[in-house]
PAFI-493356 format. One record per residue (C-alpha): residue in one letter; x negated, y, z. Coordinates in steps of 0.1 Angstrom, whole numbers, padded with zeros to 4 digits. Each point is the difference from the previous one (the first is absolute). Example, Ala and Ser with C-alpha at 12.3 -4.5 7.8 and 13.67 -1.06 7.14 Angstrom:
REM residues 2
SITE   rest      c1      c2      c3
SITE      a   -0123   -0045    0078
SITE      s   -0014    0034   -0007
//
This chain:
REM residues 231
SITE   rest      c1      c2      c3
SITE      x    0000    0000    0000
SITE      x   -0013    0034   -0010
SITE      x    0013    0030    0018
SITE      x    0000    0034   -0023
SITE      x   -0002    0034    0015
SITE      x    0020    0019   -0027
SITE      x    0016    0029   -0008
SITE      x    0011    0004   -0037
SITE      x   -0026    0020   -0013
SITE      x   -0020   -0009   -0033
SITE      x   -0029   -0016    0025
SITE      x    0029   -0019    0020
SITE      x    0019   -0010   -0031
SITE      x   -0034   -0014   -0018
SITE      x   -0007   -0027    0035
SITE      x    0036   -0011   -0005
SITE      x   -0002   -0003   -0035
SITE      x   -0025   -0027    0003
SITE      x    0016   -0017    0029
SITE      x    0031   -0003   -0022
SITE      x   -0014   -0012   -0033
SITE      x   -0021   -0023    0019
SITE      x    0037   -0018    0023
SITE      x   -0023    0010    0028
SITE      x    0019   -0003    0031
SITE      x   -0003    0033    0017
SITE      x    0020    0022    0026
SITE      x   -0001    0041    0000
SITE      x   -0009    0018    0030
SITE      x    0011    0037   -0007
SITE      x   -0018    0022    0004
SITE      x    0016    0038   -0001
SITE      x   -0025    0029   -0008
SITE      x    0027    0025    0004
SITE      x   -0002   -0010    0038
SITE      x   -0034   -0005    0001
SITE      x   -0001   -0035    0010
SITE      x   -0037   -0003   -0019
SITE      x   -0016    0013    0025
SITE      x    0018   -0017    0031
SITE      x   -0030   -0024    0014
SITE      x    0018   -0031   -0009
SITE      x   -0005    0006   -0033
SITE      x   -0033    0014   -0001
SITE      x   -0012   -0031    0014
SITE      x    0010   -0013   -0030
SITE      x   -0010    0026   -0024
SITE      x   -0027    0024    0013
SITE      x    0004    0026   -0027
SITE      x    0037    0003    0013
SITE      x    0014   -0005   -0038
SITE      x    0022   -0023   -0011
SITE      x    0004   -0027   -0018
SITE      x   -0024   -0025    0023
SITE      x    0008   -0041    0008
SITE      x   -0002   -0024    0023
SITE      x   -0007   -0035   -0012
SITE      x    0009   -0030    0025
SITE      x   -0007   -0024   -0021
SITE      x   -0034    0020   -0015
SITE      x   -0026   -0015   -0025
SITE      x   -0028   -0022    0017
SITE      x    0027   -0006    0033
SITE      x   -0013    0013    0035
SITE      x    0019    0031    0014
SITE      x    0021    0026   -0016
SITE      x   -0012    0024   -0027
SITE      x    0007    0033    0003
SITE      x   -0008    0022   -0037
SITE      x    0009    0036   -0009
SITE      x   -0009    0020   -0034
SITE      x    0025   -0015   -0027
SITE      x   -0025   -0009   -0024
SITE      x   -0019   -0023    0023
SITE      x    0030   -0017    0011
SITE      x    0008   -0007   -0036
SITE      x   -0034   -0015   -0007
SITE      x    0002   -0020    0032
SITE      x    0037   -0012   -0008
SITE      x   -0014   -0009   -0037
SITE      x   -0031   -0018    0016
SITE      x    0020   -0016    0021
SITE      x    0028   -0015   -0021
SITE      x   -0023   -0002   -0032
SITE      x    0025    0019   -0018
SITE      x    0002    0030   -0023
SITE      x   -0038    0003   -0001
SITE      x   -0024   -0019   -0026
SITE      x   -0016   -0027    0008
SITE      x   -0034    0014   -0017
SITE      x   -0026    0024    0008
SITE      x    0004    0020   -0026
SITE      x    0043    0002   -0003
SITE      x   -0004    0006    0039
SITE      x   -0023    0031   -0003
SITE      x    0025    0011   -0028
SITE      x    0029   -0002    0024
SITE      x   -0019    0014    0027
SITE      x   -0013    0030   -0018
SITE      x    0038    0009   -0012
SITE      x    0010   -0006    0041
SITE      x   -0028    0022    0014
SITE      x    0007    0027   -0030
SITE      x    0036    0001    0015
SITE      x   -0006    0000    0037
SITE      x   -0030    0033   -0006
SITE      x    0016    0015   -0032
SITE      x    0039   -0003   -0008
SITE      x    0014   -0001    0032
SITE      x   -0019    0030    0018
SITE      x    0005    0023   -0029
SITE      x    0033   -0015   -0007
SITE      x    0007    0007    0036
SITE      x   -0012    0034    0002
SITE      x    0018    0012   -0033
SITE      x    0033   -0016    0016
SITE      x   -0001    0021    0033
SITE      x   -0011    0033   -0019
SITE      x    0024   -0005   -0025
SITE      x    0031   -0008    0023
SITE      x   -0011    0001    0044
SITE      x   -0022    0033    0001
SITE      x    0014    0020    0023
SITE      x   -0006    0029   -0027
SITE      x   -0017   -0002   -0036
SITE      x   -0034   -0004   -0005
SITE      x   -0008    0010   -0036
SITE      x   -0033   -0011   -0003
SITE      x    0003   -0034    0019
SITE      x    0032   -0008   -0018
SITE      x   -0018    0009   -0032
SITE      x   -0031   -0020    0010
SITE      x    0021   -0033    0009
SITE      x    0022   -0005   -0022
SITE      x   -0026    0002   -0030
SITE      x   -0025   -0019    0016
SITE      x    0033   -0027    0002
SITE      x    0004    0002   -0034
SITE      x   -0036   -0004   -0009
SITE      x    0004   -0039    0023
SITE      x    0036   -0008   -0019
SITE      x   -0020    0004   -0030
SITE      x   -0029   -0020    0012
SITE      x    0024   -0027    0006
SITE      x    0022    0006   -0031
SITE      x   -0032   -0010   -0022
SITE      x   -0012   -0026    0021
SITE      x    0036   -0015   -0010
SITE      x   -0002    0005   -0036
SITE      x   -0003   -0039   -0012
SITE      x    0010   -0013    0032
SITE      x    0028   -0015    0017
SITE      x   -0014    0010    0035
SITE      x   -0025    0023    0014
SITE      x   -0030   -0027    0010
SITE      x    0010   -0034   -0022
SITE      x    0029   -0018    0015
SITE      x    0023    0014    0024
SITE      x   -0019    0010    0031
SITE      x   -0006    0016    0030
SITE      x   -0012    0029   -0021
SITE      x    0035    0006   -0017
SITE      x    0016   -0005    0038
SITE      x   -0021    0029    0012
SITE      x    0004    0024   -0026
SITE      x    0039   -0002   -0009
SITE      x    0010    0015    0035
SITE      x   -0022    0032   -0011
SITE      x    0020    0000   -0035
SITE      x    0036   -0007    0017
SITE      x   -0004    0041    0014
SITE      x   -0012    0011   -0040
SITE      x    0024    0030    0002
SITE      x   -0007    0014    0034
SITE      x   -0036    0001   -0015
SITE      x    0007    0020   -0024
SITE      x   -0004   -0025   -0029
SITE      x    0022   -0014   -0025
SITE      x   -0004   -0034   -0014
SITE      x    0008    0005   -0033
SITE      x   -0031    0015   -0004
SITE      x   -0017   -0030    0009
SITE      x    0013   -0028   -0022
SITE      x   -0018   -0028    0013
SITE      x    0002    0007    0032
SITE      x    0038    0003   -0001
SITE      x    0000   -0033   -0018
SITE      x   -0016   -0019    0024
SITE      x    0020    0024    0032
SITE      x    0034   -0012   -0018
SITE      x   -0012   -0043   -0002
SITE      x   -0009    0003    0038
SITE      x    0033    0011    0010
SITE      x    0018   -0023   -0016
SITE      x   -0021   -0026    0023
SITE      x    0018   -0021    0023
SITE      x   -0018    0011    0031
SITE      x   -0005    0035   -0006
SITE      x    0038    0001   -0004
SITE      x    0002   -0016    0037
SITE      x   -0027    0026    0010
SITE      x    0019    0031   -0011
SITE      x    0037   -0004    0005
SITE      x    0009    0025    0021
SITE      x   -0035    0018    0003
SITE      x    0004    0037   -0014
SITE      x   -0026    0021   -0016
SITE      x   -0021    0019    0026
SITE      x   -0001    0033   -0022
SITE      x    0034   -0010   -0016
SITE      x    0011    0036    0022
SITE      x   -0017    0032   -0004
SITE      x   -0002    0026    0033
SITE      x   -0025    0004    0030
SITE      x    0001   -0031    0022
SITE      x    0029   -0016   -0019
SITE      x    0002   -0037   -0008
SITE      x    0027   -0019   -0013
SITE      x    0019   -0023    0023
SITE      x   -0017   -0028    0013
SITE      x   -0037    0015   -0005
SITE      x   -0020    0014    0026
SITE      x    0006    0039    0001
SITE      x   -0039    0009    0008
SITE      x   -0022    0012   -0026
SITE      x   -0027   -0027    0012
SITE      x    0025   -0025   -0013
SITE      x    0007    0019   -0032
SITE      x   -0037   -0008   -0008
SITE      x    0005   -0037    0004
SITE      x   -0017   -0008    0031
//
């Protein structure tokens, strides 16, 4: 049994993601940002950075005690590791996978992240910074559009890489981008969501930027502007 800290944020969503397309058995421990509740002790036992998503595995790779693991990208390698699944089996497809999950984690989700809370959280507007973000966002959905150009997914077959960047591409229009303009990309956004699991995933979620206005989130999502940068 794996318990997920979770809010529904695109780092939250992505730990699910894999936990559902893998019929892992896991239960959600909320975790509301809006209250705070990241930086209650329990927790940060648990996840020192105080940020969610982070896991407990009772049942963890190797046996022995409990694993506790925060930062989203490492417990989607460790899941992958640990189930052999959506990561090659070779060197070489694993670097390519890795690369793709490590460009996300430092690249498309900060700047995603930061264009989001400019663009729609900011208690007032910041030209510049809203200027800055949302084209350095639309330099990365352009990275990724090209990397898509002849391919069906972002690293090979279906992996860990496309689980951690479509949570960042869910938000496209509270980042100031449209997809259209990105025709790969939107190709590839559209086939995910008609996945199974990511189906499961997002029923009921809203879109964190989906609502324009200082400190405003729609129902459901945390109304803090941490949370409007998907932490």
């Amino acid at each position: 049994m794996i318990e997920l800290y979770y809010a529904a944020t695109p780092n939250g969503l992505k730990v699910r993601l894999f936990l559902e397309e893998a019929g892992l058995s896991y239960r959600i421990r909320p975790v509301s940002l809006s209250r705070g509740e990241q930086f209650e002790p329990q927790f940060q036992a648990i996840a020192p950075n105080n940020r969610i998503p982070a896991i407990v595995d009772h049942e963890p790779a190797g046996g022995g005690a409990p694993l506790a693991l925060m930062e989203s990208g490492a417990i989607l390698w460790y899941l992958a590791d640990k189930t052999g699944r959506f990561v090659p089996g070779d060197a070489r497809g694993r670097a390519e996978v890795l690369q793709w999950l490590f460009w996300q984690m430092a690249g498309l989700g900060p700047m995603a992240g930061q264009a989001g809370y400019f663009r729609v959280y900011a208690p007032q507007p910041v030209p510049f910074a809203i200027e800055r973000y949302t084209r350095e966002t639309r330099r990365l959905y352009g990275v990724l559009d090209r990397q898509l150009a002849g391919r069906e997914f972002i690293a090979g077959d279906y992996s860990v890489a496309d689980m951690a960047c479509y949570p960042w591409i869910v938000p496209h229009a509270g980042h100031g981008q449209a997809l259209d303009s990105f025709p790969q990309l939107k190709r590839w956004f559209a086939a995910l969501g008609r996945r199974p699991a990511v189906r499961r995933v997002y029923r009921g979620v809203e879109d964190v930027y989906a609502r324009a206005g200082p400190a405003v989130a729609p129902a459901g999502a945390s109304r803090t502007p941490r949370a409007a940068a998907g932490e």
